[in-house]
C-alpha positions in Angstrom: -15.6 25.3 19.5 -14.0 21.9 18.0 -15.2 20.6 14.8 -17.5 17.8 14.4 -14.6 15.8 12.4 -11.1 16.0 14.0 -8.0 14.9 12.8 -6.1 11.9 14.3 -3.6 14.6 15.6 -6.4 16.4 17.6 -7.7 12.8 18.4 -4.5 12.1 19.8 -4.1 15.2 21.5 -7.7 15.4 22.9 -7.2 11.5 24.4 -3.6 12.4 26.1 -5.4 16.3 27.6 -8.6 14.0 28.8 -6.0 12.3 31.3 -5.5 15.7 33.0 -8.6 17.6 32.4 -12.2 16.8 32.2 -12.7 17.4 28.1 -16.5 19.9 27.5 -19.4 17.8 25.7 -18.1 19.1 22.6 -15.0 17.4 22.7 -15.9 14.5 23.7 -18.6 14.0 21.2 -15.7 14.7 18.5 -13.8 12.1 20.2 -15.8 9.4 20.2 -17.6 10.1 16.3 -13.6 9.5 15.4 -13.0 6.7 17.7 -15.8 5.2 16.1 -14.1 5.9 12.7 -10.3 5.4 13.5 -9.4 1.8 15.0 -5.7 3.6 15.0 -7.0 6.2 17.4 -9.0 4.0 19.2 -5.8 1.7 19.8 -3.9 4.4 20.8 -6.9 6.1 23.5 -6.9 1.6 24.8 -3.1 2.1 25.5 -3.4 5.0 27.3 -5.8 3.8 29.6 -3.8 0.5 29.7 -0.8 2.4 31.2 -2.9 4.5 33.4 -4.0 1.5 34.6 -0.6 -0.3 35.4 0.7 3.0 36.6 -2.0 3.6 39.4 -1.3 -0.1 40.5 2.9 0.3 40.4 1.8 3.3 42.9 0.2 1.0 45.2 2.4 -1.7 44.8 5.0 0.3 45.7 3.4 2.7 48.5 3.1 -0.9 50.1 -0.7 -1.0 50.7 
C-alpha cells in the first residue's frame, strides 16, 4: 500500500508507470492529493500527456491514414 503523501520522486514515477499500466485507487488518490500540492509535478504529469499526445498523432501521420 502507497502512502497518502508521496514524494515528487514517487510522483514522478507513479505519472511515467500510469502510461503503461492502469495505477489501483490507491495510487491514484496519492497522485492527484500531490498534484494538487506540487505545480512542479503537475507540469511534469501535463508534459507527459503532451508528448503522448504528439506521439500518437506522428503514428498516424506517418502510417499515412
Amino acid at each position: 500500500m502507497i502512502k497518502p503523501m508521496i514524494t515528487c520522486r514517487d510522483a514522478t514515477r507513479l505519472t511515467l508507470q500510469a502510461e503503461d499500466r492502469s495505477l489501483p485507487l490507491a495510487e491514484r488518490l496519492a497522485l492527484r492529493l500531490h498534484h494538487r500540492m506540487c505545480s512542479n509535478c503537475r507540469r511534469f504529469a501535463r508534459q507527459v500527456e503532451l508528448m503522448r499526445q504528439a506521439s500518437a498523432r506522428w503514428r498516424q501521420y506517418s502510417s499515412g491514414d
